[in-house]
C-alpha positions as CSV (number, residue, x, y, z in Angstrom):
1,X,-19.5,65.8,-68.2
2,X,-22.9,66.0,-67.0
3,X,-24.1,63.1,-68.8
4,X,-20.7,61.0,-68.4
5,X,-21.4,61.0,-64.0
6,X,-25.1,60.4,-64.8
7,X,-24.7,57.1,-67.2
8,X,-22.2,56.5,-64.6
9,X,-24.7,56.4,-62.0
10,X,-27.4,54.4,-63.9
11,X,-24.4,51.6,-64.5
12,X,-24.1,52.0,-60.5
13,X,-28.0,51.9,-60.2
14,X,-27.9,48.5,-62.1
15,X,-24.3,46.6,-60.5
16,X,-25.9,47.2,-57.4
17,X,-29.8,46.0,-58.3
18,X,-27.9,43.2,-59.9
19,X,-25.8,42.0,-56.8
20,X,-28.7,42.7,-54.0
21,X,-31.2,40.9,-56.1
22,X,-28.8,37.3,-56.4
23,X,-28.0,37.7,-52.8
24,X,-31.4,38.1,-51.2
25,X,-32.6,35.4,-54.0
26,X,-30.1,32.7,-52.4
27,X,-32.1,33.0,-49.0
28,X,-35.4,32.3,-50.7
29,X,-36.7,28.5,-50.3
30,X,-36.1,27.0,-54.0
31,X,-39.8,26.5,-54.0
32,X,-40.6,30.0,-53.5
33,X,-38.4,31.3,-56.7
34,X,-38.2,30.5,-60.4
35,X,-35.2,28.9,-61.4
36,X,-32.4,31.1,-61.9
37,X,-29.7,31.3,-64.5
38,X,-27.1,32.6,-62.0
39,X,-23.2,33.4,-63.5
40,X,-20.8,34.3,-60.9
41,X,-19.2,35.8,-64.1
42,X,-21.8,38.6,-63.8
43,X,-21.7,38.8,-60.2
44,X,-17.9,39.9,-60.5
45,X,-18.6,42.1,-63.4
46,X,-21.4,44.1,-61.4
47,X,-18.5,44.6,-58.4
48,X,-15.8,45.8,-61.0
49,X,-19.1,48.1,-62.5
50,X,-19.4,49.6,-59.3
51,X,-15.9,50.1,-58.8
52,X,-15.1,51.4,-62.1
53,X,-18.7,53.8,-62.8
54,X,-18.2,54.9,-59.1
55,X,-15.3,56.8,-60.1
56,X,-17.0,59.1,-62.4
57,X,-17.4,62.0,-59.7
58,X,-13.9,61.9,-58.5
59,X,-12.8,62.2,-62.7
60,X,-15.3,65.1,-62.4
61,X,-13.7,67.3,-59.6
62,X,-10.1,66.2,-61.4
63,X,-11.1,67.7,-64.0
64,X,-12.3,70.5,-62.7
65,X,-9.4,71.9,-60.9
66,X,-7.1,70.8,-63.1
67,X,-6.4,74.0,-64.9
68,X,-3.5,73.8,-66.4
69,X,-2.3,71.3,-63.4
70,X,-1.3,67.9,-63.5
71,X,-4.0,65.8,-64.0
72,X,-2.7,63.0,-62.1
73,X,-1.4,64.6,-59.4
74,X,-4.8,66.6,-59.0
75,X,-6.4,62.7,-59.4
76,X,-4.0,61.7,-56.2
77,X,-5.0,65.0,-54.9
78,X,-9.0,64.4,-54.9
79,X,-8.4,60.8,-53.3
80,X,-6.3,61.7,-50.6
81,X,-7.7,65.3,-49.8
82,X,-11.6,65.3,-50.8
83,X,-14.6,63.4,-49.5
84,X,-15.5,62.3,-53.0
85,X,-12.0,60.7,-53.0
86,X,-12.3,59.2,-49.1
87,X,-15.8,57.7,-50.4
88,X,-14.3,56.0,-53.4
89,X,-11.5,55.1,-51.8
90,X,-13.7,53.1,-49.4
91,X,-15.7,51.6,-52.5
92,X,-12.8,50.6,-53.8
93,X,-11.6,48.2,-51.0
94,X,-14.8,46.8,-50.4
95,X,-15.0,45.6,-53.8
96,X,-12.0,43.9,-53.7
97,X,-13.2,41.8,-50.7
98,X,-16.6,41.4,-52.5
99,X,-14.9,40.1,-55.1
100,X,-13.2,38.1,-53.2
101,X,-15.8,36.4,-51.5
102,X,-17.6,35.8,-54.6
103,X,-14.6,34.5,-56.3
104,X,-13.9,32.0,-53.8
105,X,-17.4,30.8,-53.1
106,X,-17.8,32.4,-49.4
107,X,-21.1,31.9,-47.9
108,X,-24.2,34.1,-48.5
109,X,-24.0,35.5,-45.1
110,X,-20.5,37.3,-45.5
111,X,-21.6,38.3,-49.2
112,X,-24.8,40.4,-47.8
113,X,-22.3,41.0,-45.4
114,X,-20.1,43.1,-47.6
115,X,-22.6,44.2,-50.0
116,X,-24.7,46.4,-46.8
117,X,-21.2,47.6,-45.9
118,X,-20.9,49.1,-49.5
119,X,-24.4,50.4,-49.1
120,X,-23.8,51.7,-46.2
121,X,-21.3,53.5,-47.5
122,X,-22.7,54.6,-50.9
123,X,-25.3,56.6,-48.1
124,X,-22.7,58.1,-45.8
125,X,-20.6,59.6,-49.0
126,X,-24.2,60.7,-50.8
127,X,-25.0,64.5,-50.9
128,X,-27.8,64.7,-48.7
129,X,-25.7,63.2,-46.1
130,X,-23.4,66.5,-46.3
131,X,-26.4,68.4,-45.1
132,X,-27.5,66.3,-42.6
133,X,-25.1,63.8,-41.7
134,X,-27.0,61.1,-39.4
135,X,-30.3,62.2,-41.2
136,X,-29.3,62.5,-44.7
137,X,-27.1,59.3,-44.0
138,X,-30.1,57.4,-42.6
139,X,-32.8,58.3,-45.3
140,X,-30.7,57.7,-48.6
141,X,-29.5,54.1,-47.1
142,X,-32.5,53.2,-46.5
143,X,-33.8,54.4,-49.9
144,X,-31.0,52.9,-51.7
145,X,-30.9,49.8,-50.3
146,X,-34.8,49.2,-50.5
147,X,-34.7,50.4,-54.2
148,X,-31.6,47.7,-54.7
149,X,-33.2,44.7,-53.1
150,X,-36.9,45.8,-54.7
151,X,-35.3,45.9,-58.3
152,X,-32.5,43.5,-58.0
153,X,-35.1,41.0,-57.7
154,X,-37.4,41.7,-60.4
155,X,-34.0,42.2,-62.7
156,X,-33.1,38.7,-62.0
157,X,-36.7,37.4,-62.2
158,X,-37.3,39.1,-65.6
159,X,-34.1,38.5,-67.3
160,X,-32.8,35.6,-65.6
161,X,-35.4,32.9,-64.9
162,X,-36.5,30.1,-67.2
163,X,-39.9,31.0,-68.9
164,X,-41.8,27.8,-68.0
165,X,-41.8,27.9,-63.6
166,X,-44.1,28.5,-61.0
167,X,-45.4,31.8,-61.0
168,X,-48.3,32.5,-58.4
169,X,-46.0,30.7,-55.6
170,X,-43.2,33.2,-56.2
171,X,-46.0,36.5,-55.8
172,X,-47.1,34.8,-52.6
173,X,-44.0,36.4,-51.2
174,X,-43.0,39.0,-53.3
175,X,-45.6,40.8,-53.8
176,X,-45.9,42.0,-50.1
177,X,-42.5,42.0,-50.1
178,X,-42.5,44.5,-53.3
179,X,-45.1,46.7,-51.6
180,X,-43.4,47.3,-48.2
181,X,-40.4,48.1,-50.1
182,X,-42.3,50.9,-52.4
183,X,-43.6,52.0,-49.2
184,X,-39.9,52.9,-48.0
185,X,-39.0,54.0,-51.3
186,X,-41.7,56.9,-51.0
187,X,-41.1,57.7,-47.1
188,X,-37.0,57.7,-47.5
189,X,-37.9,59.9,-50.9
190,X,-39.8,62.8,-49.2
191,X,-37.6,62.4,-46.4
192,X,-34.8,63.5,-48.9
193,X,-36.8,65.8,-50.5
194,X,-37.4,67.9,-48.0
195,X,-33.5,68.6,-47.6
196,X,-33.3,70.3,-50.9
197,X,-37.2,71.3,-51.6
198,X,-39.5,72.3,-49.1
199,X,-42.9,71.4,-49.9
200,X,-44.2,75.0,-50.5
201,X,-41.4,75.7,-53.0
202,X,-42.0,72.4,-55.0
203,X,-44.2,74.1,-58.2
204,X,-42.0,76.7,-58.1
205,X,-39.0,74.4,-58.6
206,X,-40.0,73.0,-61.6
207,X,-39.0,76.2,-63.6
208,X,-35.2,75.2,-62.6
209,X,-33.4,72.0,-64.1
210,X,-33.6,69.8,-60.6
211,X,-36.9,70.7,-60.1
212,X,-38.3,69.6,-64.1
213,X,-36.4,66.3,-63.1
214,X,-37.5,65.8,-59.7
215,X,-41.3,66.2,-61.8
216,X,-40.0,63.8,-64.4
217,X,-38.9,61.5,-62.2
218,X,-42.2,61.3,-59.8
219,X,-44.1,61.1,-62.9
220,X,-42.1,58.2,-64.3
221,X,-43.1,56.4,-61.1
222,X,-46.4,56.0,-61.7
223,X,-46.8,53.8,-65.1
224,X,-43.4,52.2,-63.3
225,X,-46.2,51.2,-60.2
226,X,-49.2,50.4,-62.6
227,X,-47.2,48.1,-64.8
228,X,-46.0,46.4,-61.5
229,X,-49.5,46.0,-60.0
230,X,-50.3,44.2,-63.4
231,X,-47.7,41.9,-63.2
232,X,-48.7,41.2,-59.0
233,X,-52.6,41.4,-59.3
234,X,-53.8,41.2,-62.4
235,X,-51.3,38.4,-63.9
236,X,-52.9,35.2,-62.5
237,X,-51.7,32.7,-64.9
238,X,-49.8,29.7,-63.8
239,X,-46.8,30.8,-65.4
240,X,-45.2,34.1,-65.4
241,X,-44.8,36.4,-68.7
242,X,-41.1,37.2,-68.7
243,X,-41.9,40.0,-71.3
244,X,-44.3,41.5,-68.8
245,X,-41.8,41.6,-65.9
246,X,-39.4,42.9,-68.9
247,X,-41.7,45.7,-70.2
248,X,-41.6,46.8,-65.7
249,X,-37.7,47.0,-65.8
250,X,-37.7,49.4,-68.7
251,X,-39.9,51.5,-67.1
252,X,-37.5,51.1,-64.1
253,X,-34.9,52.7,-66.7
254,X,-36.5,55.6,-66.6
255,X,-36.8,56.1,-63.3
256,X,-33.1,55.5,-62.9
257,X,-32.1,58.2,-65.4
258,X,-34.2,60.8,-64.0
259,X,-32.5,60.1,-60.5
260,X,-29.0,60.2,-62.1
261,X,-29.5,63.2,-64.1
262,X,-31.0,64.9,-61.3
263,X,-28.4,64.4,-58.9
264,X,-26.0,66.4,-61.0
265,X,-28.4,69.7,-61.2
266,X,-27.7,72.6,-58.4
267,X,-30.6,71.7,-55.6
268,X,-33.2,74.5,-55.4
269,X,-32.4,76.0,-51.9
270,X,-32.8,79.1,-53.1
271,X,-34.6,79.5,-56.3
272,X,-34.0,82.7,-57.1
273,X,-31.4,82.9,-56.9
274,X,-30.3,79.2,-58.4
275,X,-32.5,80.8,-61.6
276,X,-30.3,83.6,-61.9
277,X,-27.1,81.5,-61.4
278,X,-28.4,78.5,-63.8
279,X,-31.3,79.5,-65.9
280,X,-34.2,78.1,-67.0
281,X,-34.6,74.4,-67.5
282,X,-34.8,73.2,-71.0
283,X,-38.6,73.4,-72.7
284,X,-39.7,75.5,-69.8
285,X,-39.6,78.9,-71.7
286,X,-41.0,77.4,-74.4
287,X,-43.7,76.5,-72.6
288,X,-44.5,79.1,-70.3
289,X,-42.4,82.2,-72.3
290,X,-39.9,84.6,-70.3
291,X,-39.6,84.3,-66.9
292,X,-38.3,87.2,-64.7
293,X,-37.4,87.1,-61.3
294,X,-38.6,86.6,-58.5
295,X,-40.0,83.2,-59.4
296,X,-43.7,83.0,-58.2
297,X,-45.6,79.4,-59.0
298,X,-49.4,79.1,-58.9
299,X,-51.9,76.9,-60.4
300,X,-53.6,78.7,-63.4
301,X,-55.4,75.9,-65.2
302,X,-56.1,76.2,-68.7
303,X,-57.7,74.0,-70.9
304,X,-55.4,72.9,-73.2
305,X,-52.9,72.1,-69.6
306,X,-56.4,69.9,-69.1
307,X,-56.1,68.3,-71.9
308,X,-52.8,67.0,-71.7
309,X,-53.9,65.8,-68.3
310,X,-56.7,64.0,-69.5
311,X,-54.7,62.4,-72.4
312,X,-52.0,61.3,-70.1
313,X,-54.6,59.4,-68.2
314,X,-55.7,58.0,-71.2
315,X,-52.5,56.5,-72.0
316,X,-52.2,55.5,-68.4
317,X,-55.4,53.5,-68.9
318,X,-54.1,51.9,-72.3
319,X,-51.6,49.8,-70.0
320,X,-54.1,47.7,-68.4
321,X,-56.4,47.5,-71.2
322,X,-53.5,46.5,-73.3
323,X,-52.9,44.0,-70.9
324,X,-56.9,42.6,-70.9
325,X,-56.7,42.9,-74.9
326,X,-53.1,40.8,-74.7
327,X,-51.1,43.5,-76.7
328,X,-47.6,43.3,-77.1
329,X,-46.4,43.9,-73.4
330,X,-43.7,46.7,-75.3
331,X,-46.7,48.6,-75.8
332,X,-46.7,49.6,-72.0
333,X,-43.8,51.3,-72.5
334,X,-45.0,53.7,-75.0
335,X,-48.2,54.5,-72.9
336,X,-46.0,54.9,-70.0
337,X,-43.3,57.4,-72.0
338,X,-46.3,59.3,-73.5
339,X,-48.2,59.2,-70.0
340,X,-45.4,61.1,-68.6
341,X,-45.3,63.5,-71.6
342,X,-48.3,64.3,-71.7
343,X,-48.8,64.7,-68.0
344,X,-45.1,67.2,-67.8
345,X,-46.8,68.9,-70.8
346,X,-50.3,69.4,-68.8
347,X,-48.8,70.2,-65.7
348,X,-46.3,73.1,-67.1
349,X,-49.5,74.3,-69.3
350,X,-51.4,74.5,-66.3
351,X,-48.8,76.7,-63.8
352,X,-48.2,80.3,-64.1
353,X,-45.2,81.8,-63.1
């Protein structure tokens, strides 16, 4: 079930990258922007997506107080009684009138409209927001929407727009634009952090499944941010390489399934005692041996936890010379996957619990 709410999520990830993205493209001067296959066709499909994927967690408590239950009278029960329900609920509708407005051609104004309004609500019904309402609701809007609008863009630019247009006048804009948006993607991210992980506990969480994810996840963000700053700074050519821009999405991917799979684990509040009630995380015994309670992280370098460093680095490296040697921009992707590998594998090797 785990996996079925996580793809879920991913599917929402995308819908929403993929409507934010055509929006915030409509106000950009035609001269600033390649040219765009847009399909309203996909536009409606990415509303019914988040319709439809949004359900997953509400299919998830069903099932789990079913028993031997009703399930569709337990399914009535989630919507009407539970906040999971309330927030679906409120998806739901404004999906409809998103679909609406795209349907019938409304302007751009009371699309973005619509489309902060689900946003808005995708952060009031998240999980952090149930530990700190205003706060929790401020800091994942914010990181939502930045990640939406930031991807969206490069989703339609990489997959949508015709190989042969104007490149550097495009990065004039968006590359600014791309970096203030990472920039609120990192400060929204520790802010949300630090409800379920305080700082000092971090190392330490990595022994428990959210924590190895959280790790994944902030390692998958840096070949995501190097293959990026090739594509803004080192790309100069007239015309952009759509497999370049491709090869930066993929590495998106990852990002996206870390996050989704992550959001299912039980947070580390207490890790002690969310080790005794969930165990170890996969590979981490295998890697470190038993672990006993209490949990006690500290850095312990070793050499081969070095040398998994060093060879993550490496592959780091490969990226960009791949890019000055003009290798298959694919290639990226590898070094990135084995960059955070290698770096997990270094890391683990070099804590001691």
């Amino acid at each position: 079930m785990i996996a079925f709410t996580a793809l879920s999520d991913v599917f929402v990830y995308i819908a929403f990258s993929y409507l934010a993205g055509s929006v915030v493209l409509k106000f950009v001067p035609i001269s600033k922007k390649p040219v765009l296959r847009e399909s309203k066709v996909l536009e409606l499909l990415s509303v019914a997506a988040i319709a439809l994927f949004s359900l997953a967690p509400v299919i998830e408590l069903t099932n789990f107080l079913a028993d031997d239950q009703s399930w569709f009278a337990v399914f009535f029960k989630v919507l009407v009684d539970y906040r999971t329900g309330h927030g679906w609920i409120v998806t739901g509708l404004f999906c409809i009138i998103l679909a609406a407005a795209t349907l019938l051609n409304f302007s751009k104004h009371i699309t973005v409209y619509f489309l902060g309004v689900l946003i808005l609500a995708v952060g009031y019904f998240s999980h952090v927001s149930t530990l700190n309402l205003w706060g929790g609701f401020a800091s994942h809007t914010i990181h939502f929407l930045a990640m939406a609008v930031w991807t969206g863009i490069l989703l339609h630019v990489s997959w949508f727009a015709e190989s042969k247009t104007e490149w550097r006048s495009f990065l004039s804009w968006f590359t600014p634009f791309a970096i203030a948006c990472v920039a609120v993607l990192f400060a929204s991210g520790v802010a949300i952090m630090l409800f379920f992980v305080e700082p000092s506990q971090y190392a330490r969480s990595w022994v428990l499944p959210y924590g190895q994810l959280l790790l994944l996840k902030h390692l998958s963000i840096v070949p995501l941010l190097a293959a990026a700053a090739i594509n803004a700074f080192l790309n100069k050519r007239k015309y952009y390489e759509r497999a370049w821009l491709r090869a930066e999405s993929g590495l998106l991917l990852l990002v996206f399934l870390f996050t989704a799979f992550m959001s299912k684990q039980a947070p580390p509040h207490n890790i002690n005692n969310t080790f005794r009630s969930e165990g170890p995380a996969p590979f981490v015994e295998m890697l470190k041996g038993p672990l006993y309670i209490p949990i006690d992280g500290s850095w312990d370098a070793s050499i081969n936890g070095i040398l998994f460093i060093v060879l993550g680095l490496l592959l780091l490296a490969m990226m960009v010379i791949g890019y000055k040697r003009a290798l298959s921009p694919w290639l990226s992707i590898l070094c990135g996957s084995g960059f955070i590998i290698a770096s997990y594998i270094g890391l683990m090797l070099n804590m001691s619990y």
